[in-house]
N, C-alpha and C positions, 0 to 999 in steps of 0.2 A: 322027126318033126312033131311039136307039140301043139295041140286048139284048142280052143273053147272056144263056146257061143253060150248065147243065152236069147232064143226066140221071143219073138212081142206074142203074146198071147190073142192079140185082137189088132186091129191097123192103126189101134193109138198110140201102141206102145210100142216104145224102143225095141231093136234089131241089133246084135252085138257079132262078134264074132272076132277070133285072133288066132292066130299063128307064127311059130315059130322055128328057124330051120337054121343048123350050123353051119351051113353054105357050103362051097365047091371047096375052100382050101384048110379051114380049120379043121382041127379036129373035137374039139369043145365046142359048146356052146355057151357064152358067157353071160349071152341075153337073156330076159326071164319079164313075163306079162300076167297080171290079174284082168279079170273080168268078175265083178262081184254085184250083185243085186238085193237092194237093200229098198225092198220093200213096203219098209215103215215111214220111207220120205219119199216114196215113188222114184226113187232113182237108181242110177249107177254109178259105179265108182270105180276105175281104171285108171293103170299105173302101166309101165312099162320100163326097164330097166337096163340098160348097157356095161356091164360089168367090165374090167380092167383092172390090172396084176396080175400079170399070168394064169392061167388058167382056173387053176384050183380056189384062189384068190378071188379073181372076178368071178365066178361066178356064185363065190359063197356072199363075195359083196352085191352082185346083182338082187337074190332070195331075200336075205335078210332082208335090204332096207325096202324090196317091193312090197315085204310082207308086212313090216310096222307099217308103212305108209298107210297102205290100206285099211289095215287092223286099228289105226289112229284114228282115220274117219269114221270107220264104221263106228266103234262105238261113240264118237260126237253126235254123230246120226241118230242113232237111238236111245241116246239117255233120255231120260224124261225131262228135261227143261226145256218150259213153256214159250223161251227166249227164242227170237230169229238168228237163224245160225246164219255168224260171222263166216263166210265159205272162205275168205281172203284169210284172215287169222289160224282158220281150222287147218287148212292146206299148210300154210306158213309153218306151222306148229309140226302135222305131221310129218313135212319135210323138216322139219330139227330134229326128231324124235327118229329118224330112218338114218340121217346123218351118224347121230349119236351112238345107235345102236352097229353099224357097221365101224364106227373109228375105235367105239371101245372094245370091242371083238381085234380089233388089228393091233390092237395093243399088248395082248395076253402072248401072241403067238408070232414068233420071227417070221416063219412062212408065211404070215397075212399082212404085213409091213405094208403099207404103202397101196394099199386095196382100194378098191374106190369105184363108183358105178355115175352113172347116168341118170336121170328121173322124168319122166314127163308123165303127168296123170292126174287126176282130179273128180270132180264130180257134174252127171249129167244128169238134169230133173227132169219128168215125164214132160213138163211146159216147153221144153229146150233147152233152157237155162244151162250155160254151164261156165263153169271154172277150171281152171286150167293154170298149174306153175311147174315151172321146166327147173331142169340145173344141168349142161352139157351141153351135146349136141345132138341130142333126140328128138324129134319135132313131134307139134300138134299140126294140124290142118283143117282146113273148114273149107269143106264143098256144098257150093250152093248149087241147088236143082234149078231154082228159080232164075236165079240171075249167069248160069252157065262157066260160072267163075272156082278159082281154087284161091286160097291165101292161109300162107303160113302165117298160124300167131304168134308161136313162138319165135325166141330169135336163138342162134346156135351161141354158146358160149366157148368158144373155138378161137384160135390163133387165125386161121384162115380170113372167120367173120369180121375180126378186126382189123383186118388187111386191108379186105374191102371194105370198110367201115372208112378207114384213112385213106381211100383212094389207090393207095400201094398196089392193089389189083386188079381184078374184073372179076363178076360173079363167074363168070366161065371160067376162067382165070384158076377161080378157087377148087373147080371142080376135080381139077388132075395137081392139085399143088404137093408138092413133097411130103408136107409139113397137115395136109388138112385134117389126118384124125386126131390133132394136138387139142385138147380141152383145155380151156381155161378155169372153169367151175367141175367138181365133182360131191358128190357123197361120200365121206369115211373116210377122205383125204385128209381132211384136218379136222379140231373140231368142231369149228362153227364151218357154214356154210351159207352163203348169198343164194334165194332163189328170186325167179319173176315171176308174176302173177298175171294173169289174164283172165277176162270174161268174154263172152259169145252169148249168142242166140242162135239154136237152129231150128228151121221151120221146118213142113212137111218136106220129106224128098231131102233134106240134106246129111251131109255126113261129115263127121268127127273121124278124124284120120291120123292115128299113132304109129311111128315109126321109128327104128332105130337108123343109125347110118349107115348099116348094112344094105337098106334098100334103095335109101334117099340119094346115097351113091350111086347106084346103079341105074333108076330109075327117075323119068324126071316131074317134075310138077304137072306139065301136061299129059302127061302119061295117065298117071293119077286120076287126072279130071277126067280122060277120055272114057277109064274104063269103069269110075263111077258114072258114067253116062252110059254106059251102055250095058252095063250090067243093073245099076238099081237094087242091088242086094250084097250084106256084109260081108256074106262070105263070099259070094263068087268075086269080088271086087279084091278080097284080102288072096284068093288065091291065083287068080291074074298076076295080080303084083309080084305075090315071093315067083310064080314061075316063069316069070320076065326077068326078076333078077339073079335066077339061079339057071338060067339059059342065058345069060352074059358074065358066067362065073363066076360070079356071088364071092367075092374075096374077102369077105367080114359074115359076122355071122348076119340074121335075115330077119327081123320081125317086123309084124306088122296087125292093128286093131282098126278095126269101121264101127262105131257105133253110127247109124239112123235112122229118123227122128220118123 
């Protein structure tokens, strides 16, 4: 099992934390999460990644593109132009840049064929502010203190999701389907890539919640909600979670990020 955190200094500042666990049946892990603190914009910047191709494969694809991603903001972030940073573009960008670097890597090497990871992650400013772009079926989540509420932003790029998208099924339905870890979008599968974009606001008391489908399987939305209500802190909340879902046998690997505000 792997974590980081990165503690708020003071009660104004952001709360991080994450972990990651190969679960009950794998023997890899193919998952892979940043937490990075970039100081010079007051923020944070997290990614989180679900790798796929066999072992070796995914999880060289999960590293890689978790790590351009971030290493792509980061220095957006601190160059010295005076300009308001486009976060929709910047993201946009660093998701082609993580792409690129996973698909041309799978190119050199027969054993890396066909490699390809997951992406959810983005950037969160000390004001709340954040942005947020997916590619798979990794989620973000936004739990509100205030209003008692959970909502997923992103949407899962999945064979399932469009099922029930056409009516074909039920979100329950989707839950136990054959077919539900089938992605429709990846990183390093081809070499361009579609991602989606999303903004938020979080206010006092709420949390930014990243997960792979390791957990989101396992665990459900209100769960979620319940035990960021009753914990109030990143990690106790991140580690709730993975040991709900690895005491109902975690059948995928397990990650999971709270940042709150």
């Amino acid at each position: 099992m792997r974590m980081a955190r990165t503690p708020g200094g003071n009660e104004e500042e952001m709360k991080s934390f994450g972990l990651t666990d190969k679960g009950r049946v794998r023997q890899d892990n193919q998952d892979s999460f940043i937490i990075e603190s970039c100081t010079a914009k007051d923020s944070l910047i997290v990614a989180l990644c679900d790798g796929m191709g066999g072992a070796k494969a995914g999880g060289l694809a999960s590293r890689l593109s978790n790590r351009a991603f971030v290493s792509y903001i980061y220095a957006k972030l601190t160059s010295r132009t005076k300009r308001p940073i486009d976060y929709k573009a910047v993201l946009q960008s660093a998701c082609a840049e993580a792409n690129s670097v996973s698909y041309e890597y799978s190119q050199f090497d027969e054993a890396y064929k066909g490699m390809g990871t997951t992406i959810v992650g983005g950037v969160i400013n000390g004001n709340g502010n954040g942005y947020i772009i997916n590619v798979g079926d990794s989620r973000a989540y936004h739990i509100s203190h205030s209003s008692n509420s959970i909502y997923q932003i992103t949407r899962d790029h999945s064979l399932v999701e469009e099922l029930v998208e056409f009516g074909a099924i039920t979100k329950e339905q989707a839950k136990n389907h054959p077919q539900r870890n089938v992605i429709t979008r990846a990183l390093g599968s081809e070499e361009n890539v579609e991602s989606d974009y999303f903004e938020f606001t979080l206010q006092s008391g709420d949390i930014l919640l990243l997960c792979s489908d390791g957990l989101s399987n396992m665990v459900t939305d209100l769960e979620m909600l319940d035990y960021a209500n009753e914990y109030q802190d990143p990690e106790l909340v991140c580690r709730s979670l993975m040991s709900k879902a690895l005491k109902r046998g975690a059948r995928d690997n397990v990650t999971v990020l709270a940042v709150m505000k």
